[in-house]
N, C-alpha and C positions, 0 to 999 in steps of 0.2 A: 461634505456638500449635500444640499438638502433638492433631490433630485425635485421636488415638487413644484419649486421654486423657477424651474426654466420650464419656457414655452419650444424653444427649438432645438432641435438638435440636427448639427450638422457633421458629416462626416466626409473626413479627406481621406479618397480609398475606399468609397465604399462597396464599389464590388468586391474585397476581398472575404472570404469563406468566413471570416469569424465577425469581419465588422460585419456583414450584412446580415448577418444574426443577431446583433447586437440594434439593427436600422430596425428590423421584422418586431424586433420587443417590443421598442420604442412605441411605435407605427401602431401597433395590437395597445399600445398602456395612453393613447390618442395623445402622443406628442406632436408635433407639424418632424417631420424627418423628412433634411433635405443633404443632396451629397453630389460630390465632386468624384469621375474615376477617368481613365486616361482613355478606356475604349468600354463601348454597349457588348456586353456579355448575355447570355441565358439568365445569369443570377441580377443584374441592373435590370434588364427587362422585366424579371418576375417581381423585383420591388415595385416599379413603376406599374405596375397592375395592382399593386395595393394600396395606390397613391402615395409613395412616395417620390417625390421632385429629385430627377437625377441628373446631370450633366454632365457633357466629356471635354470641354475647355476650361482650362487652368485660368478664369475669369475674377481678378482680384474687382470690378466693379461690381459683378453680381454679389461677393461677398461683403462688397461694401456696406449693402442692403438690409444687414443686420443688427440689432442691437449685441451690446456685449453685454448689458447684464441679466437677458433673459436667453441667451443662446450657449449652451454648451458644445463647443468644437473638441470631434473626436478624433482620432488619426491614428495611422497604423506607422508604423518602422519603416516599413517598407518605403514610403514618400521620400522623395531626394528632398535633402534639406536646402534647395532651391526652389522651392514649389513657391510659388508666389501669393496665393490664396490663403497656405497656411501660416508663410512670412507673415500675413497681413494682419491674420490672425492674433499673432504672439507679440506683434508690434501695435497692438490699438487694443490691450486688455480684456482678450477675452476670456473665458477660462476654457484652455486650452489640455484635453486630458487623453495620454494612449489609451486605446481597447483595454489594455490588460486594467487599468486604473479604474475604466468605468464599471468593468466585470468586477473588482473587486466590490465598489460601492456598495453594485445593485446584490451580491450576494450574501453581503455582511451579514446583516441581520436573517440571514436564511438559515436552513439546515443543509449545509452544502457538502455533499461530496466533490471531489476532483481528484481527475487523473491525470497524473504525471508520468513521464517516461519518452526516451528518445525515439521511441517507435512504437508502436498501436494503441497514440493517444482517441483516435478518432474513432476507431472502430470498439475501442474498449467503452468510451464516451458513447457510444450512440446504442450500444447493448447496452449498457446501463441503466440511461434513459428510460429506450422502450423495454425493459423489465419491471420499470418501476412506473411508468405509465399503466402497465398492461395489469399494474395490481393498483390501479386507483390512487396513488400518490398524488398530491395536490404540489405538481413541479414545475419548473421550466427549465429544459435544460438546451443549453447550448452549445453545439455542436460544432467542428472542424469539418463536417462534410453532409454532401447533400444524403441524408438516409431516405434508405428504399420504399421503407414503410410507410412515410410518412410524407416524403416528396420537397424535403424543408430540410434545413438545418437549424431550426428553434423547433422543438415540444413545450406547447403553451397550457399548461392544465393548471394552474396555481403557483401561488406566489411563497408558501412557506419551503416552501425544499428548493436548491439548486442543482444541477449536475452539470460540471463544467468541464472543458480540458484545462490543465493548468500547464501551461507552454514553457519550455525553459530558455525560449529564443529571447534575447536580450533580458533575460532574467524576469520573463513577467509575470512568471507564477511566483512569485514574491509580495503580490499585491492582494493574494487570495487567506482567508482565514476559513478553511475546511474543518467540519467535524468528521470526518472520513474521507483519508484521501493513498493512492495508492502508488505506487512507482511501479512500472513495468518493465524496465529499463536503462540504464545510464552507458549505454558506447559513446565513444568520442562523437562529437557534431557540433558544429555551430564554433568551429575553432576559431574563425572570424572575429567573433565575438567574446570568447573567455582565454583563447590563447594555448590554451593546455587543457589537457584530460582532466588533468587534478582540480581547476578552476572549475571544471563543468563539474566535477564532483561535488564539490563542496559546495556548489549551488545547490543542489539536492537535498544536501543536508543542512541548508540553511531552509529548504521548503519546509522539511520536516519539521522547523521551529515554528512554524506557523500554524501548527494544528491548533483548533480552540480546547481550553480546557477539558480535560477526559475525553479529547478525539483520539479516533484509533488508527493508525498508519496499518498498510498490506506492502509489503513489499515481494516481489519473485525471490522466488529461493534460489539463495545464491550470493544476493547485492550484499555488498557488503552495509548493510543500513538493518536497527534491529527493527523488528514488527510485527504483525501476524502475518505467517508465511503463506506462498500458495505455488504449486507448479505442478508437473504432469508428471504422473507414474512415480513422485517420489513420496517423502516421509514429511513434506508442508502441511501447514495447520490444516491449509486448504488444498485437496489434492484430485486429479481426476484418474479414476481406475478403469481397465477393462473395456481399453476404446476397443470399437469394432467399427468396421466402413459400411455402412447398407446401401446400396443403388445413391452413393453420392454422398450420401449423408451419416456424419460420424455421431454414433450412439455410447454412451458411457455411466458411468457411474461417478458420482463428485462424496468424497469422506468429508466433511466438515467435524470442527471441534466439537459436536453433539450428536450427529448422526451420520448414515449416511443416502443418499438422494440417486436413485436406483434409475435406470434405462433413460436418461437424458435424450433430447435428440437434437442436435446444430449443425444445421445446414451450409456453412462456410466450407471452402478447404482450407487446411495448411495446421499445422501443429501450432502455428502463432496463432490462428484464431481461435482455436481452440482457449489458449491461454488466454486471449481475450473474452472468452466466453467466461473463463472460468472467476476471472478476478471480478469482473461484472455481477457474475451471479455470490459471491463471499460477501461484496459489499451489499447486495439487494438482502444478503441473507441477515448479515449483521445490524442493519436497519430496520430486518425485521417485518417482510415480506413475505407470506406465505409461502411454503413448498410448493404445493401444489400449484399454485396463481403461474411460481418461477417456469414450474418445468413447462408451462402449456405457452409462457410468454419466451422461453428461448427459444423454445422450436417454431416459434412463427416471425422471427427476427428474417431479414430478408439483406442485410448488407447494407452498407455507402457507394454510392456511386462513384468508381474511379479504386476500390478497395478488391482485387479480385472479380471484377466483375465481367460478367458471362454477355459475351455481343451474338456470336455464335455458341450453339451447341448441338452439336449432332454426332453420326457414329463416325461421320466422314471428317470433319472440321470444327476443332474449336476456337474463338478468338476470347480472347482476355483483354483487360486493359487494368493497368496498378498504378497508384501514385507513388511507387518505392522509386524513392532517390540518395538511398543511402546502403553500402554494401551489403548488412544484415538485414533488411530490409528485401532485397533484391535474392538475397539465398533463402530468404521464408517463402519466396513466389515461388524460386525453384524447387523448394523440397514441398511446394502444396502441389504442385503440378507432376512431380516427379510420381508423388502417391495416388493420384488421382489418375493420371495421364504413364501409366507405365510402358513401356516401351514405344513411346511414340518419338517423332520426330519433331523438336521444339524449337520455334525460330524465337528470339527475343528482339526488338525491336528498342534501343533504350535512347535516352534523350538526357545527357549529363546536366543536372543544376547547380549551376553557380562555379564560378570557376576556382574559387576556394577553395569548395567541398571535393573538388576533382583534384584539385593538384593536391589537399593535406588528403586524399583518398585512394589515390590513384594504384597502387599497391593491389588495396584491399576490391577495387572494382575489377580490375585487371581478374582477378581468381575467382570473383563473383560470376562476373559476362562467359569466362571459360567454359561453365558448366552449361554453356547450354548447347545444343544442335550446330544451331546457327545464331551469327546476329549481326544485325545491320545497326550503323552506331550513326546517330544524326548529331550536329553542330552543338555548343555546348548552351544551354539557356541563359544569357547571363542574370535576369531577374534586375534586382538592386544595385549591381558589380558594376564596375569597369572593368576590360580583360587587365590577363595577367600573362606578360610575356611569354610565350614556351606553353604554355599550358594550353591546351584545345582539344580536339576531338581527334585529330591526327595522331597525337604524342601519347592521347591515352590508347588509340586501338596499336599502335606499337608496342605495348606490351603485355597484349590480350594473346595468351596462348590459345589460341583456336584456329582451325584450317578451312573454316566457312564464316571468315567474319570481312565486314566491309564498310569503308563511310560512303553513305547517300545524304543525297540532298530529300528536302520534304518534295519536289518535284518529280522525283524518280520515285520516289521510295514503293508506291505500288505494285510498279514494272518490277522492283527487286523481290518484292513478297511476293509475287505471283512466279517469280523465277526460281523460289527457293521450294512450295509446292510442302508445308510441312502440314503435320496435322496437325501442330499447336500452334498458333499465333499468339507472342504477347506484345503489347505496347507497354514501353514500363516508364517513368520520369514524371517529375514534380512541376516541368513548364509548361510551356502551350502543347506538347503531345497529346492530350487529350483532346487538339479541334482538329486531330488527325483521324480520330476513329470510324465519325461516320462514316468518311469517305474510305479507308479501307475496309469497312462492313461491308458494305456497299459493290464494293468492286471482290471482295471476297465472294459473296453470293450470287455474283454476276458471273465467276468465275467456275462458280460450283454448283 
């Protein structure tokens, strides 16, 4: 497809985190970007401030309004395949392409990194970026979450480099052709959709088949996939030595296959982000990004919103809020918090996604949720799902071994955190729990 060739572009879904990144491109490369989403968000809002045309009714005459050979319609998975806009769509010759399809287009001809892995695609992605932003790279990279630094989920500096997530949710980093790309992870997820562990594996290493000639694959030491390695405290190509905590902030040393990159400093908690730091800066390195540039652009990395992020922070009360909706996931919260936050009393707050991921999960959350203080467990999100009998929020806290745990409604749920009085607040879950936060900030400091 000769992207030059369309005058509009329309998206079904477009408040979600990666199309409206893909709307923001657009919108910045003077396309007309117009889009269809079920409810007005923070992220619809901030499009519509850069004029792009948004709406929240599923209006097949407004799309009527279109030509099909100069409008490219975009869409996410996510859209029930009754949506009527996008029926109209695929029944009157448009050309109609997923996100993952039109990220592939737009990166082809790039020099594109991507990262892959069932967990710290986002945070690995958006360190990435701003490392190689912060050394003049002429990039754009886009992002799976709103970064701190920059208040966006697209970094717009040039068009020859990409840096993308490469997602393996209905296989759509399949659509990507990377000269560097990295895997962080392969745990079970997305069973929904590949059935099996083994299915999800071998999508991975069918990713691996996509690298462009003489691209170099990272994989974490360990995966069973070969490549240059990277991990903490071991014998990986890429490895980080001699962590120390300083007032928050973990300092280290990184050995690389040439040298090695002495008093680092990255502001995250958690051993995961650390790893996320670490793969970010292998790949900045192997591209070929100064040392120096690297170390002064980690240390002033500030996080994704929804990633570890600090609502409160004081000697009295901290609140947190995570997008972890998957068990390993949920124990990297705990063990950044556990490092950071020693001896305190930690209430979790969690909000279960999708009722799949809960019932093919429930085992592995059950021993995750344990480990904390306390936790108050709200109704399951279904997202895209219909329920699934037996499965809910009830049936998972019956098998939560802990003697301070309970289900709330989002109604109560303040009166319960104020009742439990701990000195870590988290909010943790992938659904609407994050339009819970301001209001317990809010009533936490009112409190305190």
């Amino acid at each position: 497809m000769n992207l030059s060739n369309i005058h509009t572009i329309y998206f079904v879904g477009i408040g979600g985190i990666g199309m409206s990144a893909l709307a923001r491109y657009f919108q910045a490369n003077n396309k007309q970007v117009v889009g269809y989403d079920k409810t007005e968000t923070e992220i619809t809002k901030s499009l519509e401030a850069l004029g792009v045309k948004v709406h929240y009714n599923d209006d097949v005459f407004y799309a009527s309004s279109f030509k099909n050979e100069d409008t490219l319609v975009v869409y996410t998975p996510a859209i029930p395949k009754t949506h009527g806009e996008l029926n109209y769509f695929f029944d009157n010759e448009f050309q109609v392409l997923k996100r993952s399809e039109v990220l592939g287009i737009i990166t082809k001809n790039t020099f594109c990194l991507a990262v892959a892995g069932t967990h710290g695609k986002t945070t690995t992605t958006s360190i990435l970026g701003h490392l190689m932003n912060e050394c003049n790279v002429p990039l754009t990279a886009f992002l799976g979450g709103i970064t701190e630094n920059y208040n966006s989920n697209l970094i717009l500096k040039g068009n020859e480099v990409s840096v993308v997530e490469a997602d393996e949710f209905d296989r759509s980093f399949l659509t990507l052709s990377p000269n560097l790309a990295c895997i962080t992870s392969m745990d079970a997820d997305h069973l929904d959709i590949y059935g099996s562990k083994d299915e999800l594996t071998k999508s991975f290493e069918d990713f691996t088949k996509q690298l462009k000639p003489n691209g170099k694959l990272f994989v974490k030491n360990g995966l069973p996939l070969k490549g240059i390695t990277y991990g903490i405290e071991d014998d990986a190509d890429y490895s980080v030595k001699n962590i120390k905590i300083e007032n928050g902030t973990y300092v280290f040393d990184v050995k690389t296959p040439e040298t090695v990159l002495e008093n680092l400093h990255f502001n995250l908690p958690g051993r995961h982000n650390l790893s996320n730091a670490l793969i970010a800066l292998a790949m900045s390195v192997e591209y070929g990004c100064p040392h120096q540039q690297l170390a002064k652009a980690l240390a002033s990395y500030k996080g994704v919103k929804r990633r570890f992020s600090y609502h409160i922070k004081t000697d009295h009360l901290v609140f947190i809020d995570d997008y972890a909706h998957h068990p390993e996931e949920i124990n990297a919260v705990h063990q950044a918090v556990r490092e950071m936050y020693p001896n305190k009393k930690v209430l979790a707050i969690f909000q279960p996604h999708l009722f799949s991921r809960t019932q093919d999960f429930a085992n592995e959350f059950a021993i995750s949720l344990a480990k904390f203080d306390a936790l108050l467990l709200l109704d399951i999100y279904p997202a895209r799902e219909l329920s699934i009998k037996g499965v809910n929020s009830s049936w998972l806290l019956s098998k939560i071994d802990n003697n301070n745990k309970k289900l709330v409604s989002k109604e109560k749920l303040i009166n319960e955190i104020k009742s439990i009085q701990a000195d870590v607040v988290l909010t943790i879950g992938a659904g609407d729990i994050g339009a819970e936060v301001e209001h317990i900030k809010n009533a936490l400091q009112i409190a305190n």
